[in-house]
N, C-alpha and C positions, 0 to 999 in steps of 0.2 A: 088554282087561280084561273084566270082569264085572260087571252092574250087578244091582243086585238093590233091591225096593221093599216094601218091610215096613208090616205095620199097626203098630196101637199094642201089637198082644197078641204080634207077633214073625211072624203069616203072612204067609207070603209070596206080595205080591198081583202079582208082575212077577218074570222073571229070563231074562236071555237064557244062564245059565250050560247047560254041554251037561248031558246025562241022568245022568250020572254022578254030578254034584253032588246030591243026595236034600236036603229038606228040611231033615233033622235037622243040616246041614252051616251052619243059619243061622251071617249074620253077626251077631260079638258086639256088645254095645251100647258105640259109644263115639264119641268126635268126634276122635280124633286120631290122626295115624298109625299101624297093628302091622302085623305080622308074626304070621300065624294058623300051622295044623300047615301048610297044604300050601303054606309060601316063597308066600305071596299077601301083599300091605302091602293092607290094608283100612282106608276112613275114610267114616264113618258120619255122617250130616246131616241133623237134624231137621226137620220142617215145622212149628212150632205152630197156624197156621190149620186143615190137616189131617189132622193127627194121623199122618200118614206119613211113619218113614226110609227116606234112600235112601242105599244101599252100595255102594261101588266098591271091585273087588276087583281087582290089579295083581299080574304075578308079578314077586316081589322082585327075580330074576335080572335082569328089564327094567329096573325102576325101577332097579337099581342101574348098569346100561350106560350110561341114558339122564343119571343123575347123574355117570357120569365122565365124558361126552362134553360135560355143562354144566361141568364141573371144567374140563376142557383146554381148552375154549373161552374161558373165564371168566380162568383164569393165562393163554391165548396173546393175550389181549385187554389185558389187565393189561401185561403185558410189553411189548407194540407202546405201549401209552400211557407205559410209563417212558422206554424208549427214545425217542418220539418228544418227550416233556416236558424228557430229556438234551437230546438233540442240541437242541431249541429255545431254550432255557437258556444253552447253550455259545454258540451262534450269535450268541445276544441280548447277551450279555456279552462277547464278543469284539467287536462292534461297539458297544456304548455303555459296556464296562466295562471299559477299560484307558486309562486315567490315563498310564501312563509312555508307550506308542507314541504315544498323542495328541501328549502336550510333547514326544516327540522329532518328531512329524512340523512342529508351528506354531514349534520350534528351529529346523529344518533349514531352513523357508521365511525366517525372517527373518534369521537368521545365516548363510544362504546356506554351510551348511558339512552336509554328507552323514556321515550315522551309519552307521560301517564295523564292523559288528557281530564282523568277525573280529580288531581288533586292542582295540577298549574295549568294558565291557559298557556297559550302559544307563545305567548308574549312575556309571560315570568319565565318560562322555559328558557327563552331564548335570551333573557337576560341575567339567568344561571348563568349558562354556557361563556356569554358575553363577559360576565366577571371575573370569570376564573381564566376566561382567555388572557383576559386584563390583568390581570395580577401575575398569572404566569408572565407576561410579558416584563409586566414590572420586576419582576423580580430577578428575569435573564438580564434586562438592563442593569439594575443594581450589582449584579454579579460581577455581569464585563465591566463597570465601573471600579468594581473592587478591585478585580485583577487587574486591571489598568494602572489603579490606582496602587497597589500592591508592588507592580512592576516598576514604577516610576520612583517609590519609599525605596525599592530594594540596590535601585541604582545609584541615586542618591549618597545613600549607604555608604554601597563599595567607592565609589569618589571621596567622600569625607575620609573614608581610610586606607586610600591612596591604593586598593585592590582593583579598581580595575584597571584592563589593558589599556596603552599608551597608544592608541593605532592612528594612524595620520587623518585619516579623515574623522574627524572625531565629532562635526557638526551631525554628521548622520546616527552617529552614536546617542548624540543628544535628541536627537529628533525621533529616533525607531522609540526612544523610552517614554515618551511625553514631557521633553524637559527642552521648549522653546528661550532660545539665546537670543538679548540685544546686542552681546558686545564677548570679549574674551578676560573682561574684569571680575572679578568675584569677593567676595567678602562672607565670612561666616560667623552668626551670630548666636553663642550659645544662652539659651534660656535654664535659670532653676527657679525652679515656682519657692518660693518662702510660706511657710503656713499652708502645706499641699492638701492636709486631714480636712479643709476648709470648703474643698467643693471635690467632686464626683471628678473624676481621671480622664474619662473618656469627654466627659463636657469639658475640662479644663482643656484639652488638647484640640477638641471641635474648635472652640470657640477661640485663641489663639492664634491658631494655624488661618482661621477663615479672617482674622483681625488683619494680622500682619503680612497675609498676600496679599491682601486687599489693598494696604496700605503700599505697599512697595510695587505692586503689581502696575502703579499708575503710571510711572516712567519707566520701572526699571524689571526685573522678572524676580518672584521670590516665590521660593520653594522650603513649607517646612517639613522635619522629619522625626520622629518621636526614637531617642535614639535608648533610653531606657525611661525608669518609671519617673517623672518628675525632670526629666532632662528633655527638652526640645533643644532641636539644631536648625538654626533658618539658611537656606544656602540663598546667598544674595546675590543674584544674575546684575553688573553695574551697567547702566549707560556709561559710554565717554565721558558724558557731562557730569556725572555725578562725584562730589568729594566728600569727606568724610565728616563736616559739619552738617554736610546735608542730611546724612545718615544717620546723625546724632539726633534731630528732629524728628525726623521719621520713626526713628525709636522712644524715641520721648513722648509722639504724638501719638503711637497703639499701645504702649504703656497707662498712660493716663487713662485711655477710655478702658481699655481695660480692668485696669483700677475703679474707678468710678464706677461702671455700667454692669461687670461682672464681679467686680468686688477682687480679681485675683492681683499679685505682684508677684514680679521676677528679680534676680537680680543676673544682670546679664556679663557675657565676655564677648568680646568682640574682637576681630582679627583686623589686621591691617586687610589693606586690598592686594589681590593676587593675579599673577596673568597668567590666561591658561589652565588648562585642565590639570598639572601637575600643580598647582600653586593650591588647589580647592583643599588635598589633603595639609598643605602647611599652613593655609588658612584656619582648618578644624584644629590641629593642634594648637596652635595660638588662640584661638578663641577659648577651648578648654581649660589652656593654663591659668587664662587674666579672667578666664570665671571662679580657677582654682582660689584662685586672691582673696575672693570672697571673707574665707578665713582670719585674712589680717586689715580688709578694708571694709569692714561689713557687708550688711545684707540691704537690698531693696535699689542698689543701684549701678551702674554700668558702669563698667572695668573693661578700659581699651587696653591692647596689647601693646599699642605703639608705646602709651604712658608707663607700663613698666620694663617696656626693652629700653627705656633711656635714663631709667635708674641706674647710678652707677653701684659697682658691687661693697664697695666702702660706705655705700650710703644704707647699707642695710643694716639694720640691727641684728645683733646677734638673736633678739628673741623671736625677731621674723625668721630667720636662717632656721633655727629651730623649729619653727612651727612649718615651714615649709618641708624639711627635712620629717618631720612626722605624716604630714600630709603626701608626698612622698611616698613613704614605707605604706601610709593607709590604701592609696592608688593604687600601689602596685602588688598590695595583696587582695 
């Protein structure tokens, strides 16, 4: 280029321009890049301290090579950083940023079962795995429900037959087994199905058991318990409030639907009510006996204990005496 050095009045105190350029060819006054007549880009820069510009004159032709050569430079620099920002991106997210080959690889390690990409995709694979998680699960729930469920019949149980222990704290007794208390009243209600050959054992005992704690369960606690085949025992948890016409309804009203809706009948015995935990086994026995009754008062309906402990024993007939006396010897063999 060409450098040229001006006073303040525009002489020109410096120029290495060749002989050709004359004087009168000064550079114009200015600070920012042109284009003069002869394709030169001229840019002009003051001194304030010394009153002298100085002018650099460049032929435009150059300037313009030197500015494509920073263009290509500039886009083939550009492009090596997209691409290498791609490809780092991809690389980075293919290892920290796939979710599904991860669950399929910590899958295949613990289910010891290999993802065969040619017959399922990723997604029935992992809704294999997901079902049988699922069911596995279900089916430990249903377990502990059983054993639960198991453990709470088996207590029950030994209560109605006065075997288990007397220990003083005995709310904790009741509560370690799954058998929540409103009150220290109880009554026990023995069921015999009439016409048993008439429906399926396990359904008749389902649907029963789900009727009449339902029904009892609304004020008061009721627990049943399948004591052999055709024999349920309902252990009846009282409110305070409750007395034994009430309980007459309540038996009356899962009776009926059960009649109607399942089509089954019982003919029941029923205990007086009992206080305490030592009372549930004299309850069982009373409910037993005034279902034993059955025999001399027919079938298909409820026989309280109270109504034949206030029979006197002259009011009996001798063919009841007999038939009880057989009934009896059939019991106790």
């Amino acid at each position: 280029g060409i450098f040229f050095m001006q006073n303040e009045k525009g002489d020109f105190l410096y120029s290495n321009a060749p002989d050709s350029v004359s004087e009168n060819d000064s550079v114009k006054d200015n600070k920012s890049a042109q284009v003069d007549q002869d394709s030169n880009m001229t840019l002009t820069e003051y001194s304030d301290t010394k009153n002298i510009s100085y002018s650099y004159a460049i032929p435009y032709a150059y300037f313009r090579m030197k500015m494509r050569d920073l263009w290509v430079i500039s886009g083939f620099s550009i492009a090596i950083l997209l691409m290498a920002g791609i490809f780092t991106i991809r690389k980075q997210s293919r290892k920290t940023y796939q979710p599904i080959e991860n669950v399929i690889n910590i899958l295949e390690k613990q289910e010891k079962t290999a993802y065969d990409g040619q017959t399922d995709t990723e997604f029935e694979y992992l809704k294999k795995i997901l079902d049988k998680k699922s069911e596995n699960i279900h089916d430990l729930s249903r377990d502990v429900s059983r054993g639960e469920k198991t453990k709470k019949d088996n207590f029950i149980i030994s209560l109605l037959n006065g075997t288990n222990p007397n220990l003083k704290n005995a709310d904790n007794i009741f509560h370690d087994n799954g058998v929540m208390l409103c009150s220290d009243l109880f009554c026990v209600i023995a069921f015999q199905c009439v016409q048993p050959e008439h429906t399926d054992e396990q359904i008749r005992f389902f649907a029963t058991a789900n009727v009449m704690e339902e029904i009892f369960n609304r004020n008061n606690k009721g627990y049943m318990v399948q004591i052999k085949k055709d024999l349920y025992v309902l252990l009846a948890n009282l409110s305070p409030k409750e007395d034994a016409p009430n309980i007459q309804k309540l038996l009356n009203e899962g009776l009926d639907f059960l009649e109607k809706y399942i089509h089954i009948k019982y003919t029941l015995g029923v205990s007086t009510v009992q206080n305490g935990m030592a009372g549930i086994h004299i309850a069982y026995e009373e409910a037993i006996l005034a279902l034993e009754y059955r025999f001399l008062l027919g079938e298909e309906i409820i026989i309280y204990y109270s109504d034949i402990a206030a029979r006197k024993y002259e009011d009996i007939q001798s063919s009841e005496l007999e038939m009880l006396r057989l009934v009896t010897t059939w019991l106790s063999g």
